[in-house]
Structures are given as structure tokens and as C-alpha cells.
N, C-alpha and C positions, 0 to 999 in steps of 0.2 A: 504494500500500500504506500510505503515510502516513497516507490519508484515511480509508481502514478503518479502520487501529489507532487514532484518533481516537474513528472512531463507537462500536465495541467491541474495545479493547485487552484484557480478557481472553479474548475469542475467539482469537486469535492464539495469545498465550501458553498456551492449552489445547489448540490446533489442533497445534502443535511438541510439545507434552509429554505425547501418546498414545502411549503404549507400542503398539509393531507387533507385539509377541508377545500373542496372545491365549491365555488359558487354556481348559482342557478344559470347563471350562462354558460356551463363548462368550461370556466377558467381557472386558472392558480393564482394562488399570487406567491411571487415571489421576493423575499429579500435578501439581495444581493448583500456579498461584505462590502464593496466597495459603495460610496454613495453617487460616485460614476452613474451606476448603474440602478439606483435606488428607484425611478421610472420605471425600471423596465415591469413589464407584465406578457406572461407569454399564457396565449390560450391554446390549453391542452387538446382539442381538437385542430387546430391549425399543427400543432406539430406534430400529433399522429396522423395526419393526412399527409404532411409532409414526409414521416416518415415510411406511409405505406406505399406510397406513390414511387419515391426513393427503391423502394423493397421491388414491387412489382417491375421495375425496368431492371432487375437484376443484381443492386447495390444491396450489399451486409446490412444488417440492425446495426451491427456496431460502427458502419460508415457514416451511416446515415443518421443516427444518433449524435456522432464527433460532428456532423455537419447542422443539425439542428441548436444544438449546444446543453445537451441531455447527457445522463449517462445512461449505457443501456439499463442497471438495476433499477431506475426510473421506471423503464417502459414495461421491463417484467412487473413490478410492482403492478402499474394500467392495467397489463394482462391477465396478472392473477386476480385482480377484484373486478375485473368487467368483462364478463361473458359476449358481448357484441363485440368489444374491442377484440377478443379473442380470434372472436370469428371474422373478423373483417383482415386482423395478421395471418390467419391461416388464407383466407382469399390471396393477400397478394405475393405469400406465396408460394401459391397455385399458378401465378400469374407470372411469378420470377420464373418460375420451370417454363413454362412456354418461351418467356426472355430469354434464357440460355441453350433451348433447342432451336431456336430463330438465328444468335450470335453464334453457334457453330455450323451453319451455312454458310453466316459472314465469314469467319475465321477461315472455313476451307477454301470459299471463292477467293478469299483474299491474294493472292500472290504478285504481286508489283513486289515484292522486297526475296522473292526465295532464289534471284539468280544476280550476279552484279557484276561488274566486266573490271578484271583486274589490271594492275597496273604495266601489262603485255597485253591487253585490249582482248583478252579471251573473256568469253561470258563460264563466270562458275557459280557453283551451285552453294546456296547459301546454308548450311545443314543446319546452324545454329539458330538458325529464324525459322524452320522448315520445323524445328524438334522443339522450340517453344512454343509455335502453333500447334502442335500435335500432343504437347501438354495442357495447354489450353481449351482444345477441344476433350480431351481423357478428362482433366476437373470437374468439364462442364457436364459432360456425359455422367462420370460416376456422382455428381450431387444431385441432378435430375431420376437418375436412376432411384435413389435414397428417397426425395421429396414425395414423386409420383410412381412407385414402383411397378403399378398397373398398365400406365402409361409410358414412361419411358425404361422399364425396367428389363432386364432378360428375360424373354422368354422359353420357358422350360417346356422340352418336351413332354408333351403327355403320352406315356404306350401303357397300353392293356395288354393281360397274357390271352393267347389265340388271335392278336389282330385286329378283333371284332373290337373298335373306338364306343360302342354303343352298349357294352358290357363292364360295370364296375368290377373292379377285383376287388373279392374276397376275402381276407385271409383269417380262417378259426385257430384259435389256442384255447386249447383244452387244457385243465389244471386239475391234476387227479391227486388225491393225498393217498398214502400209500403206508400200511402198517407196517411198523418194525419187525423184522426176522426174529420169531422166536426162539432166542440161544436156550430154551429149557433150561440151565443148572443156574443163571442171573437169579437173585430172588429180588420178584418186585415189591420198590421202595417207593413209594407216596408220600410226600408229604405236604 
């Protein structure tokens, strides 16, 4: 936490000094430490619109949070006490996964930068821009896959035994208990 309040010490001090009573317009009020900032008022729907709007073209909570001027424990807190807000972050992103199956069309048509003509004017092949793209699209791929798994996820073969796709497979286990072998000279002890 040290190492936070370093990077941005007034996030902190803003993140502690949000008033939890919101008013009837769906506002905060906030009191900044500095008196800079003592005006300022930010209403909590304006910044989770902004935030989800941010989410659904494919930006982090946590980008787009550094960019509102929130912390994310902020927006979980939103999330965990308001059911709509819940549902409205799980919408955008619904809406990020489609963003990132769309950006990796861009990513693959891209190629203006995978060839470049060396200092002997030969055209070569740029591997290290080729194998960033191709990590770029694998990210984007394996987090859509996670998000939407229905949708952009692997698809697993389905086989049935005999062929026949139109027949579930069965399969019984039977559990039989089974009496101890009588050694005759044991004398049985109960207790």
C-alpha cells in the first residue's frame, strides 16, 4: 500500500473521503484533502457510464477507473451493493468480448508494418511485429474465450458409442457390499 500511495497519494486520500450516503440524484459528494479541489463533486452515475462505456470498447476496470479518477475498490464496492449496476458491468462486458473478436480482424488485416526494406534496399520480414501481433490476437482470443465461453470458447467434440449422435450414453455402476470370508477359529468380538 506504501507503493500505491507513492504512485498516487491523492487516490487514496479521495478513495477514504467518499461519503457512502448518496443523495436522491445519485450523487457523492466528495471531500477532497486538498481545498484545490474542495468544489469538486462527481456524480456516480456519470462515472459509471463512463466507466462502462470505457469497459465495453475493450478498456480494463482498472484503466478506466485510473482514467475517471476512482479507485477500482470504489467501483466493487457500486457493484457489490447495487444489483442493476451489477448487471449493467456484466452487459459491457458482454460487449468488451465482441470488442476484442472485432480488434482481432483489425490486428490480422493489419500488416503495413510486418515487412521493411533494409539498409541494402531488400524488403524483410519483420518477425518481431508479426509475433507481437500474434500475441495480441492469442490474449485477445484466450480472455474472450474465459468471458463468453459459449460463444467464443472451444468447441468440444461430442461422440457417442455406436455412432448413432441421437443416443445418450449410459454408463451403470453397481455397488455390491460383500461379507467377510468366514476364517471359523476368529472368535467374534462386538463391541
Amino acid at each position: 500500500m506504501e507503493r500505491e500511495a507513492l504512485i498516487k497519494p491523492d487516490m487514496w486520500k479521495f478513495e477514504s473521503e467518499i461519503s457512502s450516503e448518496e443523495t436522491e440524484k445519485g450523487a457523492i459528494s466528495v471531500e477532497p484533502a486538498s481545498p484545490k479541489k474542495s468544489s469538486r463533486a462527481i456524480k456516480k452515475r456519470e462515472v459509471v457510464d463512463a466507466i462502462f462505456a470505457g469497459i465495453s470498447l475493450g478498456k480494463s476496470a482498472r484503466a478506466m477507473c485510473v482514467e475517471v479518477g476512482i479507485s477500482q475498490r470504489v467501483l466493487w464496492n457500486w457493484l457489490a451493493s447495487d444489483e442493476e449496476l451489477m448487471r449493467q458491468y456484466q452487459r459491457a462486458k458482454e460487449l468488451c468480448v465482441d470488442a476484442y473478436a472485432e480488434e482481432i480482424i483489425e490486428i490480422s488485416d493489419e500488416g503495413s508494418r510486418d515487412t521493411y526494406v533494409d539498409e541494402k534496399g531488400r524488403e524483410v520480414i519483420n518477425r518481431e511485429v508479426i509475433a507481437r501481433a500474434q500475441l495480441r490476437i492469442d490474449a485477445r482470443k484466450w480472455y474472450a474465450a474465459r468471458l463468453a465461453p459459449r460463444k467464443y470458447g472451444d468447441k468440444l467434440p461430442v461422440t457417442h458409442e455406436g455412432g448413432d449422435a441421437r443416443k445418450s450414453v449410459v454408463h451403470n455402476i453397481t455397488i455390491a457390499f460383500v461379507a467377510p470370508e468366514d476364517r471359523g477359529n476368529e472368535p467374534n468380538v462386538s463391541s
